[in-house]
N, C-alpha and C positions, 0 to 999 in steps of 0.2 A: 744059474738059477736065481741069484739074488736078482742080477738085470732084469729079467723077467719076471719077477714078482713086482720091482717099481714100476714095470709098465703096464702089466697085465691086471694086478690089484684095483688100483683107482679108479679105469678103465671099468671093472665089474661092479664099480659105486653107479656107475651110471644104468648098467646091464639089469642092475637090479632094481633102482630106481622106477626103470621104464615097467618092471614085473608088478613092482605095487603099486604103480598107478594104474596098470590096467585089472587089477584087483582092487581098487576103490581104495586104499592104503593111503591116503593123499598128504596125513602128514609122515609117514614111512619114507613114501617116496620122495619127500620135501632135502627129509636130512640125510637119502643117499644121493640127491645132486649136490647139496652143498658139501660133503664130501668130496665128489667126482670134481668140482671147482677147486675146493680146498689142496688138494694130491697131486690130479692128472694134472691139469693144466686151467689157471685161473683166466685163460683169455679164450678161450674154447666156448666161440655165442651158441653152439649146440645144446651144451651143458645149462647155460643161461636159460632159455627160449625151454628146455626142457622146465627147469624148476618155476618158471613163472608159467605155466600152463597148468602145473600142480597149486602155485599161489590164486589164479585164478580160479579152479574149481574149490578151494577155499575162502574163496570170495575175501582176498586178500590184495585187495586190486593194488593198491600204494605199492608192496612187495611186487607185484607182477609187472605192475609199470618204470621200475627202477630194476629189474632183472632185464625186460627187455629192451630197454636203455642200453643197458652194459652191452647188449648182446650186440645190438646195432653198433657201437663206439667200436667194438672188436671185430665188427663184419658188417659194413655199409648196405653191402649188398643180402642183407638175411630176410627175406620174406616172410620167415615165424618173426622173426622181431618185430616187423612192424604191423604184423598181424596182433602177436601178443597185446602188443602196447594198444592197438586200436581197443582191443577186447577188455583193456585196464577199465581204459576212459569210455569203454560204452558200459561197462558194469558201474559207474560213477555216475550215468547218465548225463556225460559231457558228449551229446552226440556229434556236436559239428566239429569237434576233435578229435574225435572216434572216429569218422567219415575220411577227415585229412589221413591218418595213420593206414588206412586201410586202402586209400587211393593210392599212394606212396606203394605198400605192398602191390598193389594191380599193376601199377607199371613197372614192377619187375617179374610177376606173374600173371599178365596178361588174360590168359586164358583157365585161370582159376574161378569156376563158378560159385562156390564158396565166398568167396572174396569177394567177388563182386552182389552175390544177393547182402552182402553185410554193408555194402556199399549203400544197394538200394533201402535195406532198414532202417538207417540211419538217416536217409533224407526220409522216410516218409514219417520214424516219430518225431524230426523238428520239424517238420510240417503241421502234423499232428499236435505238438505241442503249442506252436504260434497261434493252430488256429483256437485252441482251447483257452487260452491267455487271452486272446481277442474276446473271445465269446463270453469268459468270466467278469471281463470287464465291462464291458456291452450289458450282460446281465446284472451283474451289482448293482452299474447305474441304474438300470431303467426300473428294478427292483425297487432301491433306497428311493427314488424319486416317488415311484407309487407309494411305499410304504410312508412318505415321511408325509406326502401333500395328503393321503388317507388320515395321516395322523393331525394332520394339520386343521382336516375339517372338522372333529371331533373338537380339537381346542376352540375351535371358533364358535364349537355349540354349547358351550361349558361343562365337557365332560371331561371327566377323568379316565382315560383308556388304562388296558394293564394296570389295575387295580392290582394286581399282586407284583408289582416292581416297582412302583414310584407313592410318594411322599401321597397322602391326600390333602392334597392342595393343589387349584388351579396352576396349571404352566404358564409362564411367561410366553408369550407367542413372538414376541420381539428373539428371544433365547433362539426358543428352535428355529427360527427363520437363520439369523446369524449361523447357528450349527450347521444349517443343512447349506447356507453358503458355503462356508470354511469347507466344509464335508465334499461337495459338489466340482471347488473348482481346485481343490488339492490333490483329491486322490490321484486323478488320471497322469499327475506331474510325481506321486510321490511312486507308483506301480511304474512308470516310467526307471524313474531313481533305482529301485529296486531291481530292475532288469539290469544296467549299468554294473550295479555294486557286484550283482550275482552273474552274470555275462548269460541270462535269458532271452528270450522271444528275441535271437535273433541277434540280439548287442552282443557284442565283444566288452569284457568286462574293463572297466573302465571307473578308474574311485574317484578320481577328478572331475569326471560330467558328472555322475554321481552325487560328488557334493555340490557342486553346482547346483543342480534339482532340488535338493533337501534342504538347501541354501534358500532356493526362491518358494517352496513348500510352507515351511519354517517362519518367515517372513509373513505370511496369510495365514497362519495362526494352526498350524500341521502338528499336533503333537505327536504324531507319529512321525514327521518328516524331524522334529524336532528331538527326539529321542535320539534316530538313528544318527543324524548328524555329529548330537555327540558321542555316540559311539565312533565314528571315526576320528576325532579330535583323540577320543581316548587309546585308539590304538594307530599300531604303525601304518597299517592301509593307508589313511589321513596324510599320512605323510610325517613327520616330526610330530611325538605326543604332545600333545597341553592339554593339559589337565584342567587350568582353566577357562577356556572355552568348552572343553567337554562340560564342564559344572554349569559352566553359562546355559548352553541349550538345553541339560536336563532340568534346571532350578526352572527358566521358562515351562517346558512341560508339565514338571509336577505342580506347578501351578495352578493349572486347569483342573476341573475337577473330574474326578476317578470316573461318572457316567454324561452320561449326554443327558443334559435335561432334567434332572431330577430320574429319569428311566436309568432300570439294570441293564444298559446297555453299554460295557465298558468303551470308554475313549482310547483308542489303541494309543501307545508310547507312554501313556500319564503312566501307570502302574510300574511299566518296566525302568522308567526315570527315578521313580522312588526307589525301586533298589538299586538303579547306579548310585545314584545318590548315599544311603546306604554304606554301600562298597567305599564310597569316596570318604564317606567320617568314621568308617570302623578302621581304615584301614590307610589314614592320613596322608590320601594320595593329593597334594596340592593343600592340605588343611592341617590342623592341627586334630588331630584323632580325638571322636567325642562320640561314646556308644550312645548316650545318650539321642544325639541326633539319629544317631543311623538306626539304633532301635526302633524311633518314632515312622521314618520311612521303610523299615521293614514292614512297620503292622500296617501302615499305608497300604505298602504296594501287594501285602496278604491280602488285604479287604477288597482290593480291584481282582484280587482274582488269581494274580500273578503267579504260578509253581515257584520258581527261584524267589519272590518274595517271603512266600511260606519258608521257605529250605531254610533261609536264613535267618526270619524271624524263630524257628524253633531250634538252630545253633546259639539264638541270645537266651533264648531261654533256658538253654540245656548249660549253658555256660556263665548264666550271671551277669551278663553285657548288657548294661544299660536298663535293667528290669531284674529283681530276685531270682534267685534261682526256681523253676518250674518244672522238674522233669516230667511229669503227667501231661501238664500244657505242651512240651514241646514233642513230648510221642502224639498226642492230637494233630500237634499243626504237619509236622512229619507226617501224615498218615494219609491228612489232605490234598499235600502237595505228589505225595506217593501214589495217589491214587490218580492223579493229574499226568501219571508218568512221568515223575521227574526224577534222574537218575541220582542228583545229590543229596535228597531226602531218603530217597530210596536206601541209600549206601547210610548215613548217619542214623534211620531206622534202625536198620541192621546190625549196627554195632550195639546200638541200645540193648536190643534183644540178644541178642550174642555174649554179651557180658553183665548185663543186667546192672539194676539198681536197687541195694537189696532192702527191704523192706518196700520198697516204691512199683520197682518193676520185674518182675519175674524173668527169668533166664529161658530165652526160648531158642534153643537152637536151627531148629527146622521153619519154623519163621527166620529167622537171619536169614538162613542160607537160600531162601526163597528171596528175599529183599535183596539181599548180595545178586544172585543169580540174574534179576531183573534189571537192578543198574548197570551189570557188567554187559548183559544184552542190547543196551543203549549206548554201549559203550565207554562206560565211564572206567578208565582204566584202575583208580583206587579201589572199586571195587571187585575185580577181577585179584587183585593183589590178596584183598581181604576174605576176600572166599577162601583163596589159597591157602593162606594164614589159617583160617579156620580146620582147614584139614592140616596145617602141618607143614606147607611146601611153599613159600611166600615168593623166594627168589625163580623158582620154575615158571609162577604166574607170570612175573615181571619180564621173562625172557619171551614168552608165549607173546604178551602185552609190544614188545620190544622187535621180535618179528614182523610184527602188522607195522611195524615202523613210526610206532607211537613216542615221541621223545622223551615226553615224560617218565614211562615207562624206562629209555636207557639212563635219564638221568639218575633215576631214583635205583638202578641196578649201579650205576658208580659212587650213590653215596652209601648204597649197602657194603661195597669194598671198600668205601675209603673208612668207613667205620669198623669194619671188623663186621663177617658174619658170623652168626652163633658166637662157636667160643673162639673163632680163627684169629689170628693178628691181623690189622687194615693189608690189603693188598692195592696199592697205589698204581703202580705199573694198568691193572685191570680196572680199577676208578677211572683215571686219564683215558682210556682207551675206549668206556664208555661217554666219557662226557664229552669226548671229540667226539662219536658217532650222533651224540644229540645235541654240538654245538654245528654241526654241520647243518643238520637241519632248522637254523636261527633258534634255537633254544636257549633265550637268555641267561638263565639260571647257570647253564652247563661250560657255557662261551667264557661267563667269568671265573666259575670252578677251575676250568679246562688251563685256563689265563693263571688264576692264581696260584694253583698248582705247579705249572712249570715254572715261574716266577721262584716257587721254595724250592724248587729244585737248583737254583741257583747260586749257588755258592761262593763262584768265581766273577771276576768280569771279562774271561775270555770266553764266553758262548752268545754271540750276538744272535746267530740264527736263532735258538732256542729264548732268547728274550725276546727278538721282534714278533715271533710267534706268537707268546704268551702275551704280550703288549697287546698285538691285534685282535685276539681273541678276546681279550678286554674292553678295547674301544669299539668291539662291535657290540658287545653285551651293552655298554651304554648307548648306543646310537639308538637299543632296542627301550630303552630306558629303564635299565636295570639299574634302583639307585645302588647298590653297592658296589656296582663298576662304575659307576659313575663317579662316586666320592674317591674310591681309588685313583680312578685316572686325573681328577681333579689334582691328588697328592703328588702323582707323575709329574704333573704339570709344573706343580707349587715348588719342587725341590727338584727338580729337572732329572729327575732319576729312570734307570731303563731304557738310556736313548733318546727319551722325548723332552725336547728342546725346552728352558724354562722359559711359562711363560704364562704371567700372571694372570690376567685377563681371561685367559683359559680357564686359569685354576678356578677361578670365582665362577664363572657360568655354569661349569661342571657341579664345585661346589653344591649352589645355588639349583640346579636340576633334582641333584639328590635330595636336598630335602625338600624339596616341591612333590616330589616322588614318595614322599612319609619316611627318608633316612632319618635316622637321631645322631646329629654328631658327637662322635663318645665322650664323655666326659673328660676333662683334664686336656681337652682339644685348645691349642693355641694359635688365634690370628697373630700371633705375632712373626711368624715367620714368610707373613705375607710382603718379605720385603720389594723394594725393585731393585733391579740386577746390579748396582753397583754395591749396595750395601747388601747384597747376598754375597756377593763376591769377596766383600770383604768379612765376613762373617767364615766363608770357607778357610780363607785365609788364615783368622784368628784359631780356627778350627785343626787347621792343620800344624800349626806352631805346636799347639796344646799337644795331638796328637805325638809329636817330633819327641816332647819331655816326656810325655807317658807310654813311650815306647809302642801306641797302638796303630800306628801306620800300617796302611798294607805293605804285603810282598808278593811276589809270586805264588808262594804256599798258602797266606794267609788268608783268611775265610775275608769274602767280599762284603764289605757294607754300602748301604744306598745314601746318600746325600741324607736321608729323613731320617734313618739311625744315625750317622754322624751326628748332626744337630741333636740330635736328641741325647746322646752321652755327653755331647759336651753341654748340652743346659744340666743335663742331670747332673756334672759335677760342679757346675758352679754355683747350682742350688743348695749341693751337701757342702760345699765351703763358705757358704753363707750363713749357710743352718748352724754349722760347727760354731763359726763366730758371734752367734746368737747366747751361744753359751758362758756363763763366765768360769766354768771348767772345762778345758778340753775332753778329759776321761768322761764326763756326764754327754757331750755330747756324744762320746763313741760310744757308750754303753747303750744308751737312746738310740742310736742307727741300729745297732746291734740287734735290741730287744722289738724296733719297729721291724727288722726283715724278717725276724724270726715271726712275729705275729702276722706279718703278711703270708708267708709260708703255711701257718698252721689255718689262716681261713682258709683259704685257695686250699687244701688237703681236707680241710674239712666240707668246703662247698660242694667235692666230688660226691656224691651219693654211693655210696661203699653196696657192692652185691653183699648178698650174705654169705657168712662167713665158706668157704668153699670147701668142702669133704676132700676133695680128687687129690690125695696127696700119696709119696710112695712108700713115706716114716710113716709110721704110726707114733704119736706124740701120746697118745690116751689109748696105749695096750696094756693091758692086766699087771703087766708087771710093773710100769709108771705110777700106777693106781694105785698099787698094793700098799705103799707104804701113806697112805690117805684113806685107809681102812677105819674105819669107828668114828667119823667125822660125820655129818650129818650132809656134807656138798661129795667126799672123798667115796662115801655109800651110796649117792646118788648114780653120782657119775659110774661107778661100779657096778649098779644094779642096768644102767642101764647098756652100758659094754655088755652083759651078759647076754640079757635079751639081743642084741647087735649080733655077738656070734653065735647065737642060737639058728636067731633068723637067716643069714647067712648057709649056715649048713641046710636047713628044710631047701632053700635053695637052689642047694646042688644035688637034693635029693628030688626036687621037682614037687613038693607040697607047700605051693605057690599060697593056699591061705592063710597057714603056719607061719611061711614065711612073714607075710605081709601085716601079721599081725603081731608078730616080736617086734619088727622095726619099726609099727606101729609103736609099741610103747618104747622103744626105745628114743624116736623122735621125743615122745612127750615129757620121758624124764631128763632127757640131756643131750640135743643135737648136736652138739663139739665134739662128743665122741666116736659120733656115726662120721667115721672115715671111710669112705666107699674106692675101689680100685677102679681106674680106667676101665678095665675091660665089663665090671660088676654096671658101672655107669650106662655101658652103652647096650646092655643087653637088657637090664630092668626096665626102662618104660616101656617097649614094646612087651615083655611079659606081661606088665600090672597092666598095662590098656586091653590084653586077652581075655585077662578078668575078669576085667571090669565090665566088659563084652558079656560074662557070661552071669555075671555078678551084679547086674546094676545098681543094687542096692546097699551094695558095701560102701560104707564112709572111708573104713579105714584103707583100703586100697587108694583111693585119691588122694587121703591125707601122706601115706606115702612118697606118692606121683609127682605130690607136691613138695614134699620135701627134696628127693631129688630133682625135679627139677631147678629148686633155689643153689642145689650145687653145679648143675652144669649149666647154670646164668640164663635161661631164660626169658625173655620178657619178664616181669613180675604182674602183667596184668593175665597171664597166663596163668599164674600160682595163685592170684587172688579168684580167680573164677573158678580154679580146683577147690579154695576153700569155702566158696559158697556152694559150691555143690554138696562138698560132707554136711554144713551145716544145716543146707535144705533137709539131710538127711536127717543129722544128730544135733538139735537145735538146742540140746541141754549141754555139750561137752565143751567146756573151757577153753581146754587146748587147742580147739581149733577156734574158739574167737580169737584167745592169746594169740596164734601164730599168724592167722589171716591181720589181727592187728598188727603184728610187727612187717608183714608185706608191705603194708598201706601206707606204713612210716615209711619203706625204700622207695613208694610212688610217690610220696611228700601228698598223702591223703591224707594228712595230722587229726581233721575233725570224726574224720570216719574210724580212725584209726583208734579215737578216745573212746568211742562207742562201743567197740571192740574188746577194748579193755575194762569200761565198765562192765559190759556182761559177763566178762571170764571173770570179777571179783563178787559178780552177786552170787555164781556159783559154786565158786572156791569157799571152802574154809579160810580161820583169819590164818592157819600155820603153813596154809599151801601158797598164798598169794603173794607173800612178797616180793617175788620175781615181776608181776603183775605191774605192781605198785612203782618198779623201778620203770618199766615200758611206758606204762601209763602218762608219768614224769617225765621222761625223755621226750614224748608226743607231742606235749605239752610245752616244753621250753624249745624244741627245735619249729611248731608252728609260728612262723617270721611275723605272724598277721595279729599274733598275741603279745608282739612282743610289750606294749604297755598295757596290758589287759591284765585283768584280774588271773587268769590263766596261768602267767609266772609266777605269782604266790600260787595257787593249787600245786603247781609243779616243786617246788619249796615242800609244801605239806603232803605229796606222796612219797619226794626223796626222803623225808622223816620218819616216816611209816614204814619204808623200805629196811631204813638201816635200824629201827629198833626191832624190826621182824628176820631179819636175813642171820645167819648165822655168820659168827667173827672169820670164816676162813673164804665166806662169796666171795668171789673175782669181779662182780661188780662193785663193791664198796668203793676202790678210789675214783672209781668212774665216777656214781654217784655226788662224793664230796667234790669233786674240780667242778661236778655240775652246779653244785649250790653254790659253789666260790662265782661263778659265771653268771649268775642270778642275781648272787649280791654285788653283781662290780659294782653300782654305783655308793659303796658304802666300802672303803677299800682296806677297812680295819674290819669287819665281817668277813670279805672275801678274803683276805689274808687268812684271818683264824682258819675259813675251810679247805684254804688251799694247804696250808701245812698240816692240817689234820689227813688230807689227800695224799700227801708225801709219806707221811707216817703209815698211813694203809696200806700203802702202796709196798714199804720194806716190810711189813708181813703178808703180802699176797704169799699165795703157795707157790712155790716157783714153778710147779706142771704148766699155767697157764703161759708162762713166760714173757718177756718182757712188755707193760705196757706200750702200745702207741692207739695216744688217745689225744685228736690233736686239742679239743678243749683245755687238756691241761698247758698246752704249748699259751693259744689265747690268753689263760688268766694269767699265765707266770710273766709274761710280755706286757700286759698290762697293769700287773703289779710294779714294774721295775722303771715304764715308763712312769706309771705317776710319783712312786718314789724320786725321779732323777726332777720328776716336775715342782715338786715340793722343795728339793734343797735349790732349785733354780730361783723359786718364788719367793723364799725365804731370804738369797743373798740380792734380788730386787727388791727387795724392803729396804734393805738397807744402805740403800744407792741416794744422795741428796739430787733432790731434779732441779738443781741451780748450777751444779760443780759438777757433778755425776762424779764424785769422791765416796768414799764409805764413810755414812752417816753414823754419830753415835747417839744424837735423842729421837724421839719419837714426839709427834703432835698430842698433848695429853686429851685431844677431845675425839678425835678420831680413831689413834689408836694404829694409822695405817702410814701413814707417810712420816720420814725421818729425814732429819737435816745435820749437817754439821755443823750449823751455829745460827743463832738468831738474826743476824744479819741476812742469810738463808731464805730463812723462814719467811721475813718484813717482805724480801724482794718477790715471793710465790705468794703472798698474802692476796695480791686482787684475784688468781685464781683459785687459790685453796677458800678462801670464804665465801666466794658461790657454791662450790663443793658441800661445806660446810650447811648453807641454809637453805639447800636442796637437803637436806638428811635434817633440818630440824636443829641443827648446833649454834652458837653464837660464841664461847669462848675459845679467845687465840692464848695459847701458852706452853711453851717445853717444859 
């Protein structure tokens, strides 16, 4: 029975396939062949030749022409294969491709009329097409000729034609004469070029004649042939990128001016130059990144007309690049270029409306999803993702996207696994397995993920195969000129690591590509290990000795290090035995490493942006009975009152009086979310209730404010919780609690400005006994925005943590938070921030212990930097006392300066031609101990 079931089963993946395709079920029957592939038999071109007849009536043609690929590779002789495939590339409208594919078929089925009238179609629409190419061309000319020598008599009679397009002023007749040369004896070379690049009217595609054409176009003054040119400089067609002759031929183009003549008659290539160009200073491809420029050639190549000029001029506006922030301007220029049918305005509309800008721009859902709906029809695949999103299903879009065989698409599904989806742990194994699928297809991006990944998969240096992989996967990703595979492989080069052979001259070109490409090399980056081979050699050498006493050589067991971590541990310890010796205490030096790793640790902990605080636990830490003994407290009745309301809500519940419910845990968020502990199973069943509600309820706040709450515990997006809380507020634009809480979202987003505004409204509306909590948020906003950090804004932040702690009652569990923050504020006064940090300690051993132990890495920062300056002080102190003649321990000091000590006047006389320059730089004149 069981034998018959693995044969018969898989077998019925195909039986049932063939039922919904001939019931129009086209994606049904899609994913019962990939099944019948997946089970029965993965080399079965039946199975193939079925599923891409399904991708073609999906007009999936890439899918269908890579199914019927396979099928032919499994079966030479399949006449659906090479049928399929004809039927790919003629839904591509690559007819003379189409035509080969389908003769191929005829001579293994002869007598298939079918076959042959597809034969005949194919030559008649590229017959059809040449001769239409020909005619368009034929026509343009003889067209532009009437049209320009029409215009030309007009200037000779002193008028001014198209009064509604040009300047009123005489045209230069010399101009237009020049233009309509250029115009005249370019076109028919640049439509040529164009045939080439795109294998039309007949050419076999071809980048090298191609450039050639646009080469000699370019030359006679073609801003169009001059554009395109550097478009292939700029990409791989071209053959090897540079960057800087792509710059070269567009700075020519945009040269030229946006129309012909003074007339609104755009010069093709100028506009589109200006937003390469653009592209090329926003985005420090061969330059040094300057919004300011590319700004300026955004609004350029807007004003020619350009859609992608728009797109990106209303991304500088929406973003502050090179021009203030505008979001009104930039839904305008979006709206232009939207209307031009341009799918990447179209999409960054969309989000605007979808998530709105509150006071500025209204929340429009059904606009979005109309905007969405339109790029993704153009095929812009971010967009297809973000619809998704919008309902809820993000990862379903991307596979949908990922089907059609869109790379972007699988890359961006392996960096959804290598991150973690939702609340899941990363899955790697299924990251790798997407970014092969999209490095296969030249996907730079994916080719170096794909590379680096298996690279940290490596531990040992017994896996050559599994390195050489990851290596090549790498060096293709540069060839594509990926700078970050590029600088990598550059370090391959530099430190002969991975197999590949050192070898300087490499390393620098590579180097040197990457940041031509706009890499930043990272800080703390040293040329010095730019040796040549013999003093690398001996550097291993020295390397290995060191290794030998510190016992860190490899072994068989031991974890594998690459030539660039060796070096790098052994500079790193000769810089900590250097630094030691800097000290004229040992213990001062170790306490200083100590208190520096420790302060390294607590930024790095603190630079993570912390979800909020998570409910899904299976203790209950704040149950009635923990509480109980924090009863008559003014925080301990709080938190009480609002556990109550929790298990009230709770029971309506499970009683199914869903508004009951929604409005106990309403108040229960508002008086104290750390107690609202929600169970897994409570978790997964609440958002869909309160979204049935809310279905029936529109107008409830508190249902979203809810919605929102749990969703900040099972971590989603936070831009998802902050659009919940403009919807309550759209609603309830007097309630505190939801400015309060939509501001502490905006602080997880690092929206610090938006976030203060926030917090100002929930204090205009609070009483002064309700707000201290307020005042604490407010402050924290405030000192964690990095953009304030010398701004007036760190004193406000000073003067609400003050307000905080004379309003909050002695048992709040933010109080020591608070004081490590005002110690943090005053570092640069380290007898202030000392007083607050031990007043922070002291708080701290009266917390209620319910909350349980701080970790708060700010206090880790101040206490590290307390200790470093203290060790810096008694260092500075026994350098006073050092004579800089003997370098002995000095016992007088200079009586005019007050800073420098000597051990005897004879000392003193020998440092005299240097200390009395010293001296009348500062204004002094007398020498004396």
């Amino acid at each position: 029975m069981n034998s018959n079931t693995k044969i018969i089963e898989p077998e019925q993946h195909n039986s049932n396939g063939n039922m919904a395709f001939k019931a129009g079920d086209y994606h049904a029957a899609y994913k019962h062949y990939s099944k019948a592939i997946k089970e029965a038999n993965p080399k079965c071109a039946k199975y193939y030749t079925n599923r891409a007849r399904t991708s073609l009536r999906l007009k999936r043609y890439a899918v269908a022409y890579d199914d019927a690929d396979e099928a032919i590779k499994h079966d030479p002789m399949s006449v659906k294969g090479y049928y399929c495939k004809g039927e790919a590339l003629f839904g591509k409208s690559d007819y003379q491709l189409a035509q080969n594919q389908f003769e191929k078929a005829l001579e293994l089925a002869p007598h298939d009329a079918t076959i042959r009238l597809k034969v005949d179609e194919c030559k008649k629409l590229q017959f059809d097409r040449n001769v239409h190419h020909d005619e368009v061309q034929q026509a343009f000319a003889a067209n532009a000729s009437r049209e320009i020598m029409d215009l030309m008599g007009k200037i000779k009679d002193g008028r001014s034609p198209l009064n509604d397009y040009i300047n009123p002023q005489k045209i230069d007749p010399a101009v237009m004469e020049r233009d309509r040369d250029v115009l005249f004896k370019t076109t028919p070379i640049v439509i040529e070029a164009h045939s080439y690049r795109d294998g039309l009217r007949g050419r076999k595609q071809n980048y090298t004649k191609a450039m050639e054409l646009y080469h000699k176009a370019a030359e006679m003054g073609s801003s169009e042939a001059q554009y395109n040119l550097g478009y292939l400089y700029a990409s791989v067609h071209g053959g090897p990128v540079n960057f800087a002759k792509a710059r070269h031929y567009w700075e020519m183009a945009a040269s030229q001016p946006l129309f012909h003549s003074h007339l609104r008659i755009p010069r093709l290539g100028v506009a589109l130059a200006h937003n390469a160009l653009g592209n090329v200073y926003h985005d420090g491809l061969g330059v040094v990144p300057d919004f300011n420029k590319a700004f300026q050639h955004f609004k350029t190549s807007a004003a020619g007309g350009e859609p992608c000029g728009m797109s990106n001029l209303g991304l500088a506006y929406e973003r502050g690049e090179g021009t203030p922030v505008n979001i009104l301007k930039a839904v305008e220029i979006y709206t232009q270029a939207s209307d031009k049918n341009w799918p990447v305005a179209q999409c960054n509309l969309a989000h605007i409306y979808a998530y709105g800008y509150p006071g500025i721009v209204e929340k429009n859902i059904s606009l979005a999803r109309e905007l969405y709906t339109k790029a993704a029809a153009n095929n812009y695949s971010p967009a297809t993702v973000a619809l998704s999103e919008l309902e809820g299903n993000s990862l379903d879009a991307l596979l949908v996207a990922a089907e059609t065989g869109a790379p972007d698409a699988m890359y961006n599904i392996g960096v959804a696994y290598q991150n973690g989806i939702d609340t899941q742990e990363p899955d790697l194994d299924k990251a790798m397995y997407w970014f092969e699928k999209a490095a296969k297809k030249n996907f730079p991006p994916a080719q170096f993920r794909f590379g680096f990944l298996n690279l940290d998969k490596v531990r040992t240096s017994v896996e050559p195969n599994q390195i050489n992989k990851a290596v090549q996967s790498i060096r293709d990703s540069a060839q594509l000129n990926y700078p970050q595979a590029q600088f990598l492989l550059s370090e391959f080069y530099r430190f002969g690591d991975y197999g590949v052979k050192r070898d300087i001259a490499k390393a620098k070109s590579w180097r040197e590509k990457a940041i031509e490409n706009g890499f930043s090399i990272p800080s703390g980056f040293s040329y010095e290990d730019d040796l040549n081979d013999g003093d690398f050699e001996q550097l291993l050498r020295r390397i290995k000795k060191w290794e030998l006493s510190h016992d860190t050589v490899e072994n068989d067991n031991a974890e594998f290090f690459t030539n660039k971590e060796r070096v790098a541990k052994y500079h790193e310890s000769q810089l900590k035995k250097s630094f030691i010796k800097s000290f004229t205490d040992p213990e001062h030096a170790k306490t200083f490493i100590e208190a520096s790793t420790t302060l390294s640790e607590a930024i790095k902990k603190g630079m993570i942006r912390q979800h909020p605080d998570n409910g899904r636990i299976s203790d209950d830490p704040y149950s009635l009975e923990e509480l109980a003994p924090y009863a008559n407290t003014s925080v301990g009745d709080t938190m009480i009152a609002a556990k109550l309301h929790h298990h009230r809500g709770f029971n309506f519940l499970l009683e199914g009086d869903i508004g009951s419910f929604i409005h106990e845990w309403s108040q229960a968020f508002k008086l104290c979310d750390i107690v609202c502990t929600i169970p897994d199973s409570v978790m997964e069943l609440c958002p869909d209730v309160i979204k049935n509600f809310i279905s029936k309820n529109p107008r409830n706040a508190e249902a979203r404010f809810v919605l929102a709450s749990i969703y900040s515990y099972g971590k989603r997006p936070v831009r998802f919780i902050i659009s919940l809380m403009d919807e309550c507020l759209a609603l309830c634009p007097q309630d505190a609690a939801f400015y309060s809480y939509r501001g502490c979202m905006k602080c997880f987003a690092e929206r610090y400005q938006d976030a203060i505004h926030d917090f100002d409204a929930a204090l205009q509306l609070l009483g002064p006994n309700d707000c201290y909590h307020v005042y604490y948020m407010r402050a924290t906003a405030k000192r964690q925005n990095l953009q304030s950090i010398d701004s007036s804004l760190l004193k406000d932040a000073l003067v609400d943590y003050n307000l905080f702690l004379e309003l909050a009652p002695p048992e709040e569990r933010k109080i020591p938070e608070a004081l490590y923050s005002m110690a943090f504020c005053h570092i640069d006064d380290i007898q202030k921030a000392a007083e607050y940090y031990d007043r922070g300690v002291e708080a701290e051993a009266k917390r209620p212990p319910i909350f349980g132990p701080l970790d708060f890495p700010l206090k880790m920062v101040v206490e590290s930097l307390l200790k470093m300056s203290s060790i810096f002080k008694q260092e500075k102190k026994s350098e006073l006392n050092i004579c800089p003649i003997c370098k002995q321990v000095a016992t007088k000091v200079c009586s005019v300066c007050n800073k420098v000590w000597y051990c005897s006047k004879e000392h003193q006389k020998a440092d005299w031609k240097v200390h009395k320059k010293e001296h009348k730089r500062e204004g002094g004149d007398a020498w004396s101990l």
